[in-house]
Structures are given as C-alpha cells and as structure tokens.
C-alpha positions in Angstrom: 23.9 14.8 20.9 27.4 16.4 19.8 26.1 18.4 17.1 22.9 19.5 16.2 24.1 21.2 12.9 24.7 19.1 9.4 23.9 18.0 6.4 22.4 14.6 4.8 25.0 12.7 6.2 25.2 13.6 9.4 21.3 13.8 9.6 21.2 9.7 8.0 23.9 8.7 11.2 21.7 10.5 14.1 18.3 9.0 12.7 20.0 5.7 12.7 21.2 6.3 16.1 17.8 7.3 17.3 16.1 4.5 15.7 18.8 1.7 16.9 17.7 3.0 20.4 14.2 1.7 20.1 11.2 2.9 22.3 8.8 6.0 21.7 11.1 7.8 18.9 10.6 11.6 18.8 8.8 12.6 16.4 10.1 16.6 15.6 13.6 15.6 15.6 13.1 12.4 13.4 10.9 14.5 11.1 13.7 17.5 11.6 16.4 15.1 11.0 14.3 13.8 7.6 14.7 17.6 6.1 18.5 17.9 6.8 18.7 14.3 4.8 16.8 15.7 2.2 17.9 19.1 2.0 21.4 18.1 2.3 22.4 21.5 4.1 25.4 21.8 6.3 23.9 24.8 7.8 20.7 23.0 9.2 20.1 23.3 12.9 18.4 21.0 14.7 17.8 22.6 17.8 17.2 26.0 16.4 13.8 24.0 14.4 12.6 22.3 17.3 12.7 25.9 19.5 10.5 26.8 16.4 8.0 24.5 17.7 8.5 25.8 21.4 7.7 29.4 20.0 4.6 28.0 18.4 3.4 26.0 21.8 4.2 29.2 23.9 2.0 31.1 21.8 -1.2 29.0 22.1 -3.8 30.9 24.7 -5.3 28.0 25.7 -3.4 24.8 26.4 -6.5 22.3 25.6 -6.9 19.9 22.7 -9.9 22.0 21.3 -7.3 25.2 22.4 -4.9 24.1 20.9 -6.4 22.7 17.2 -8.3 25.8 17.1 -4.8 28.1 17.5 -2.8 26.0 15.0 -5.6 25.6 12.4 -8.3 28.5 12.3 -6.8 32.4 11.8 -4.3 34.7 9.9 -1.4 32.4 11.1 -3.3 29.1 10.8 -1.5 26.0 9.2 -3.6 24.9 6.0 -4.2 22.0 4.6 -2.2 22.2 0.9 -4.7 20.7 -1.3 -3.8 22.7 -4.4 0.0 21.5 -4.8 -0.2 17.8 -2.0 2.2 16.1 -3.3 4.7 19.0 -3.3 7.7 17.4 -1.4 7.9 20.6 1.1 4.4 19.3 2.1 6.2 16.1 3.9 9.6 18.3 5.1 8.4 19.5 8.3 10.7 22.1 8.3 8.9 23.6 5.3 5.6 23.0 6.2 6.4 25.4 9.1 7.9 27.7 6.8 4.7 27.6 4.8 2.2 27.2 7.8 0.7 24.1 5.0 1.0 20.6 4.8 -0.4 17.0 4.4 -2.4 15.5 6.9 0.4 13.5 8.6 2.7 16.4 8.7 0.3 18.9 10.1 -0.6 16.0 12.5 3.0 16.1 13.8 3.2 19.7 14.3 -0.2 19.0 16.3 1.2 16.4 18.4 4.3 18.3 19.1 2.9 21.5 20.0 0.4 19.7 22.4 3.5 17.7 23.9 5.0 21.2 24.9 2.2 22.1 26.4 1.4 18.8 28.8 -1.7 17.5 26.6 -0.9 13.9 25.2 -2.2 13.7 21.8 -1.1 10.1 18.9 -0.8 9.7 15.6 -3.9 7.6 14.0 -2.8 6.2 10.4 -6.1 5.4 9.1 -5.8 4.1 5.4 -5.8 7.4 3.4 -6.3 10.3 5.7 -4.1 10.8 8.9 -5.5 11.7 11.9 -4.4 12.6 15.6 -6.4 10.8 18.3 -6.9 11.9 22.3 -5.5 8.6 24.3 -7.7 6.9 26.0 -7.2 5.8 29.8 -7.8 2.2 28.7 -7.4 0.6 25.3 -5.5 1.8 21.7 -8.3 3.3 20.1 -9.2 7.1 21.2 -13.2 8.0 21.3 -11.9 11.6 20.0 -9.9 12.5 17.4 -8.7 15.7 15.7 -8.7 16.6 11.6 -6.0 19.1 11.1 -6.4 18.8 7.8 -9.8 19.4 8.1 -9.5 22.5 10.1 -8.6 21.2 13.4 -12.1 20.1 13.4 -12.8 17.8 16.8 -15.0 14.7 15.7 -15.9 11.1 16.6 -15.5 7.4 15.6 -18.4 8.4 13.3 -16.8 11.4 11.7 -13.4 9.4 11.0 -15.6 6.9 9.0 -17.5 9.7 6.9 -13.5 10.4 6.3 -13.2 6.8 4.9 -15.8 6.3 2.8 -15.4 9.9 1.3 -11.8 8.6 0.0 -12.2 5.2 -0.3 -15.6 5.0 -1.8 -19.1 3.5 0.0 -18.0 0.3 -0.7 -15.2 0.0 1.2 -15.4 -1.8 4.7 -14.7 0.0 7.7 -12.6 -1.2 10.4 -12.5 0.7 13.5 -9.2 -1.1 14.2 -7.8 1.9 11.2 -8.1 4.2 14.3 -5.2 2.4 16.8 -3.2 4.2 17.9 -0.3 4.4 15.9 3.5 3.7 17.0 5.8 6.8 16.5 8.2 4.6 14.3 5.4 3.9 12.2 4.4 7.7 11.4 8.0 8.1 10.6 8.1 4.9 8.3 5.0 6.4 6.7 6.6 10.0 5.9 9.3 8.4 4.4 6.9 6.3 2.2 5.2 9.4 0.9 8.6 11.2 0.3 10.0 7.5 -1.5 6.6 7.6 -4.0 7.0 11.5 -4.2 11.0 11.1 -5.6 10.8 8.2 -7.6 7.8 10.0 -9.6 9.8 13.5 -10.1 12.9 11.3 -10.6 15.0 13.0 -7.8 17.8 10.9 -7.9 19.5 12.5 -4.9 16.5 13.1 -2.5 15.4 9.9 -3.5 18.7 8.3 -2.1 18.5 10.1 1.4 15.2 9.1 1.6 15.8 5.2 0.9 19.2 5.8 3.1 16.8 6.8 6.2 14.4 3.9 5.4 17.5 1.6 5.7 17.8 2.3 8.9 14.9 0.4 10.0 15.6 -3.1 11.1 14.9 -5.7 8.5 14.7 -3.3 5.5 18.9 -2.3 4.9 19.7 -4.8 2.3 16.2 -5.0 0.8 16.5 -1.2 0.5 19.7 -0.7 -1.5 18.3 -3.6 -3.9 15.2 -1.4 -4.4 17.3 1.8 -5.1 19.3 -0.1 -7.7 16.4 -1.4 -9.1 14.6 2.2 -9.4 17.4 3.7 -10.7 18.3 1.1 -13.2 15.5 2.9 -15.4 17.7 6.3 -15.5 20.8 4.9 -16.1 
C-alpha cells in the first residue's frame, strides 16, 4: 500500500480497493480500515494497529486453539464480553475494542481469528443468527465439529453447545439449523460489522459515522446506488 496513515477518506478508497480485489479479504485491516472511516483521524496508522495484534499473538504461551482462547479470554488482561454497554459503537471498532480489551461477539471473534492466524492455527468466522462464533476448520466439509465462544469466555464447545446458544436467544421454539454453523466468508463478517455499526448510527442519529459506514457498505458490489438511496432516505427524517 502507499500509505498506511489517514483519515475516513482515505480508509473508504483502500477498503474499496481491497474489496474490488475479491478473494479471502483480511480481516484486521478491513476491520482496521472500518475505525479510520469512522473515526475520521488523519493520524490513524494502519500498520502500527495491526503490529498491536502481532504483540498480542507473540504473547500467547501456548500457540493451541484451547491456548490460545484461554490467553485472550480468561485473566487480568483478558478481553470481556461488554454486556453492560453492547451496543456502544467502540464495541464494533476493533481498534477500540483493543483499547478496551471488550467487545461483541463478532469483534472479539476477529481478534481470535487474527491472533490464531499469527500464530499458524486456522480458526473462521461462524455467523450463526444472533451470537457469533469462531469455528476450527474441518479437513472436509464447511461446518467445524468445534467451535470457540469468546464471548462466552473463550469457552471450547460442540455442535450441541452452539444450539443451547440458539435457543437461549432465540427462544425453544425456534428451529435449529446446523447449516447456521457454515463456515462463514470473510466478506461476509465484514458485511455483518458494518450492519451492526449502520443499526447502531442510525439509532444515535450520527449523521457523520453513519455516512462512512454506508460509504464502506457501498463498496460492495451490487449495493453502491441502493446505498446512497437508503442514506437519503434515513436522513430525510433530520433534515
């Protein structure tokens, strides 16, 4: 890249680039690149918050999935789940969440992911409806036998725990599918981060996040035009 320093605009023009690319997109720099959008500051280095996560990986003792989940989420400098303020937008800016060491499921899933990457041990993101998980690949098939909770405590369960996770949100009636625990596509994570910031922004009626946010969505194939027709139409409300 040329630069790895800038603010919303230059953040917006690298995600586009990285997501006009196609293939398995990155998932600490898109997320990195979604706070310097949102944060709009010139000073943001990207390089310099993805060496955060290096420090991190370097640190864990034992470069195993159960290693690993235990280090990140169990201890003094554990991350935690932020159930008291979750739909605090720092929850979703990953740059934050390491700030804070707490998070949302999918963004302490990422920081998960990442760390394992660093360290050779291949870990995906599993969007099941409501609660994201991160799933051990298997040799054969989309859908890992064992899955991690991060924000359950790093906590290492089965197909059968990630259903008592369902039901608990959704409600007993609800139908399980084990198909909810494909693994998911790194473009779809990032799609789904951006959907929580959207419903975030558009509640606290942060005009200004909320256009970064619908800026980065844009860059998706299919959704540019239908994008700035949904901005116009959630901002007509404020006008």
């Amino acid at each position: 890249m040329e630069s790895s320093r800038g603010g919303s605009q230059w953040a917006i023009a690298r995600f586009r680039e990285m997501v006009s690319q196609g293939g398995a997109l990155a998932l600490d720099e898109m997320s990195f690149l979604i706070t310097a959008a949102v944060l709009n500051d010139e000073n943001f280095d990207l390089i310099g918050q993805m060496a955060r996560l290096d420090e991190i990986a370097a640190a864990v003792p034992s470069p195993t999935v159960t290693g690993i989940a235990t280090y990140l989420f169990s201890g003094p400098e554990a991350f935690v789940a932020n159930k008291a303020e979750y739909y605090d937008p720092d929850n979703s800016l990953l740059s934050r969440v390491i700030d804070r060491h707490a998070g949302i499921p999918i963004t302490l899933s990422i920081v998960l992911i990442e760390v394992a990457r660093r360290l050779g041990v291949p870990l995906v993101g599993v969007a099941m409806p409501g609660h994201f998980l991160v799933g051990v690949p298997e040799a054969h098939g989309n859908i890992p036998h064992t899955f991690v909770d991060p924000f359950g405590g790093g906590a290492i369960i089965d197909e059968q725990g990630c259903e008592r996770i369902f039901h608990a949100l959704a409600g007993s009636q609800q139908t399980f599918d084990r198909l909810f625990l494909s693994a998911t596509h790194p473009m779809a994570v990032i799609e789904r981060m951006l959907n929580n910031l959207k419903a975030i922004y558009v509640y606290q009626r942060d005009i200004a996040a909320l256009r970064s946010v619908m800026c980065l969505r844009s860059c998706f194939p299919g959704l540019g035009p239908a994008e700035a027709d949904e901005f116009r139409r959630l901002m007509a409300p404020l006008n």
